[in-house]
DRENTIKOL-622590 format. One line per field, with one value per residue (C-alpha): residue number from 0; chain; x negated, y, z. Coordinates in steps of 0.25 Angstrom, whole numbers, plus 5000, padded with zeros to 4 digits. Each point is the difference from the previous one (the first is absolute). Layout:
seq = (NUM:...) .
mol = (A:...) .
east = (X:...) .
north = (Y:...) .
up = (Z:...) .
This chain:
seq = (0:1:2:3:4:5:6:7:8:9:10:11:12:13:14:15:16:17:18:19:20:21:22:23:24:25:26:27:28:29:30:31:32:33:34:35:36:37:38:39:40:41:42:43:44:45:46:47:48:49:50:51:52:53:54:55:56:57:58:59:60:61:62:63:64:65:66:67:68:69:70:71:72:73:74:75:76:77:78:79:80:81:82:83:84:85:86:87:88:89:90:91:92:93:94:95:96:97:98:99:100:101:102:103:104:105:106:107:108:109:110:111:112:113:114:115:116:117:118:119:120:121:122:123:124:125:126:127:128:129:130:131:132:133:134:135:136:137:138:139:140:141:142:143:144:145:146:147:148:149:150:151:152:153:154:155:156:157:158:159:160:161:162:163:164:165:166:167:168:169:170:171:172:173:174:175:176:177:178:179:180:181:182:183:184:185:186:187:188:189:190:191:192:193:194:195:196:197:198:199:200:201:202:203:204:205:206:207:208:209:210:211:212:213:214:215:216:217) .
mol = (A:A:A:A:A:A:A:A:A:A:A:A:A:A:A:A:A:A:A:A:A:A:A:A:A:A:A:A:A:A:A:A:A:A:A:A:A:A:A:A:A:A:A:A:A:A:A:A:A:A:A:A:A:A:A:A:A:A:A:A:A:A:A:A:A:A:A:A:A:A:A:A:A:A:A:A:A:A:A:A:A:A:A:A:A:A:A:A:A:A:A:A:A:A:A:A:A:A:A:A:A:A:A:A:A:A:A:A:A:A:A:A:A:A:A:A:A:A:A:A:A:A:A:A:A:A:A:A:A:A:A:A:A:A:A:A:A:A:A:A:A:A:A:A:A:A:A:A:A:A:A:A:A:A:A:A:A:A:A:A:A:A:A:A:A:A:A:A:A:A:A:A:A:A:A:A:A:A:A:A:A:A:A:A:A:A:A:A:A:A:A:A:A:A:A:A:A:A:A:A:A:A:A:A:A:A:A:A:A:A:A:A:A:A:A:A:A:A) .
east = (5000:4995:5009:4995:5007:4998:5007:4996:4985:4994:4986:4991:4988:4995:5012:5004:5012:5000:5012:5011:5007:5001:5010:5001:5002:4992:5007:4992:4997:5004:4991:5001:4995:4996:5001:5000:4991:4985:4998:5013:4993:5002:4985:5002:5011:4995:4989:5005:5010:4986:4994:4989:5005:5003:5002:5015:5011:5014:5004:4993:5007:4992:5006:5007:4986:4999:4989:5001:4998:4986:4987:4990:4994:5015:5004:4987:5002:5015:4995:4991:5009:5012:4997:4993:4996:4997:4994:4999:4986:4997:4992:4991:4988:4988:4990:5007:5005:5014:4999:4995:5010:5010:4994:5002:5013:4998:4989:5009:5008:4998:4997:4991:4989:5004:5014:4996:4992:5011:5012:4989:4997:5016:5003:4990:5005:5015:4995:4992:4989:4989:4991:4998:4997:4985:5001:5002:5011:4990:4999:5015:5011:5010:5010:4993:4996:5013:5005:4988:5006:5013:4996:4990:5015:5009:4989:5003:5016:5003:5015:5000:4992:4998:4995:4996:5001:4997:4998:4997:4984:5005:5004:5016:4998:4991:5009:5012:4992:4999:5015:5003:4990:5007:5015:4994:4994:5014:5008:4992:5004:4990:5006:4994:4999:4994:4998:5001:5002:5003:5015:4998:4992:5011:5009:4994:5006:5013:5000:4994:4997:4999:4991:4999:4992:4999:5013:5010:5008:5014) .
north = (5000:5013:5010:5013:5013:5013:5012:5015:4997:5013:5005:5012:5004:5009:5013:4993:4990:4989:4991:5004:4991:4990:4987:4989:4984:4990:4985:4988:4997:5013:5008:5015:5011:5013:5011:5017:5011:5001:5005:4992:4993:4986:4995:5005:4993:4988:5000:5003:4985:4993:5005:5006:5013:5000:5015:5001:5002:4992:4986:4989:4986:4988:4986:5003:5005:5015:5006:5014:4992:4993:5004:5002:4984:4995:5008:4994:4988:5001:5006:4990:4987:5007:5010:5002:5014:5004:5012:5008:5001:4986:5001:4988:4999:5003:4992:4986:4993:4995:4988:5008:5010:4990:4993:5011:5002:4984:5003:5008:4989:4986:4992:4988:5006:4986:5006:5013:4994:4994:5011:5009:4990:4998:5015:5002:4990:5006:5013:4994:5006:4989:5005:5013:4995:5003:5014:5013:5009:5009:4990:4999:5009:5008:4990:4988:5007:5002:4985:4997:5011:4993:4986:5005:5006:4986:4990:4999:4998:5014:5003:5013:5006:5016:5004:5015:5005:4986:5003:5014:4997:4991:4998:4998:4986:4998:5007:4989:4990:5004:5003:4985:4995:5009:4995:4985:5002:5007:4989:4989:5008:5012:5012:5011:5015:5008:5017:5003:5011:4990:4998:4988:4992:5006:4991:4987:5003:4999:5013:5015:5008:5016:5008:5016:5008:4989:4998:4987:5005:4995) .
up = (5000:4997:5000:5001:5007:5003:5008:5003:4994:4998:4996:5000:4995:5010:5001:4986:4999:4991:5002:5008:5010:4989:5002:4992:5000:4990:5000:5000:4985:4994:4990:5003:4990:5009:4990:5000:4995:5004:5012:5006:5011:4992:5001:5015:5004:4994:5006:5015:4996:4996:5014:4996:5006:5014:5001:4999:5010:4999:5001:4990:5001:4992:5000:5013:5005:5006:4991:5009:5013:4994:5003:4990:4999:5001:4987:4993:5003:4996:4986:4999:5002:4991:4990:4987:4995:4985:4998:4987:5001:5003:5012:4996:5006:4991:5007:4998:4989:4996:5009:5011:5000:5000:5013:5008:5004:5003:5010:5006:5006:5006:4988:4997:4989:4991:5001:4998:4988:4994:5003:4991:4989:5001:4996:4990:4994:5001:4995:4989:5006:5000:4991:5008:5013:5001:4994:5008:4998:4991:4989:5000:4994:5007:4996:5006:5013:5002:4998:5010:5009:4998:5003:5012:5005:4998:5003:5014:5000:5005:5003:4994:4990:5000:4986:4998:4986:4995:4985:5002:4993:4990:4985:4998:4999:5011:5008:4993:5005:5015:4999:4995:5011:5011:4996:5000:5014:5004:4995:5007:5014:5001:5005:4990:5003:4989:4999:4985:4991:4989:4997:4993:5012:5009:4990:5006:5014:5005:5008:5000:5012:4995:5008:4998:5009:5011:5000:4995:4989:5002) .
């Protein structure tokens, strides 16, 4: 279960408010698409629901858990066990290769390295990847970072994935291809929630949440 929900979540940058007591519920399996202008506070708030922000007031509810009680190794370690996170910019590390990159979010939790080896070799082959796993992410295009990125999100089974501008880098059909991989994912249970200025990969979703100004658009 990973319903996510969250009341009164407010944020400022200094005297400067971003998101204004913002309320909203995610279901369990839903793929949400957080749209608005620049500026809106979407990367923001999608951020806060990943936990890599902590500086934010108002209540945060995750898979019955109380995000705004945890302290700071708690919300890690939730992130850790439950949520993927896409950037635009891929966020690989340059030092490691492919396989490398992909180990990491393994090493992350209690997990045989033979099983670890074999959940890696099992996603590279998923992502038909296995030709690139002793490169690093500078002898790969912007097209297969982001598959790399995508698989390094999903290879530990998280409930949600949180994807921010997913194609944003990418050719149209680059971008059509992380759309297709995101609605298998969704299908096979995954909660998805996606910030977007694209109406098309908003089309893949079942639901949009409007921001303006750091407020929810009704």
């Amino acid at each position: 279960m990973a319903e996510l929900k969250i009341a009164g979540i407010t944020k400022r940058f200094g005297a400067l408010q971003v998101i204004h007591g913002v309320d909203c519920d995610i279901a369990d399996g839903e793929f949400v698409s957080i749209m608005g202008p620049s500026g809106a506070g979407k990367s923001t708030l999608l951020h806060i629901l990943g936990m890599h922000d902590s500086e934010w007031t108002g209540d945060y509810v995750f898979g019955g858990q109380p995000v705004h009680r945890m302290g700071a190794k708690e919300r890690a370690a939730l992130h850790k066990q439950h949520i993927g996170f896409v950037f635009q910019s891929y966020h690989l590390l340059d030092h490691l290769t492919v396989y490398e990159n992909l180990d990491v979010p393994l090493s992350y939790r209690d997990i045989k390295k033979s099983d670890r080896d074999s959940m890696v070799c099992d996603i590279l082959d998923r992502f038909a990847i296995v030709g690139k796993k002793d490169l690093y992410p500078n002898q790969l295009s912007g097209g297969q970072q982001q598959l790399v990125a995508v698989a390094r999100a999903v290879i530990a089974n998280p409930k949600v994935i949180l994807a921010d501008e997913p194609t944003g880098n990418l050719h149209s059909s680059q971008g059509r291809e992380i759309m297709e991989l995101f609605r298998k994912l969704n299908q096979g249970g995954t909660t998805i929630i996606q910030v977007t200025h694209s109406e098309t990969n908003a089309t893949y979703g079942n639901r949009v949440i409007e921001l303006k100004d750091g407020w929810v658009q009704q």
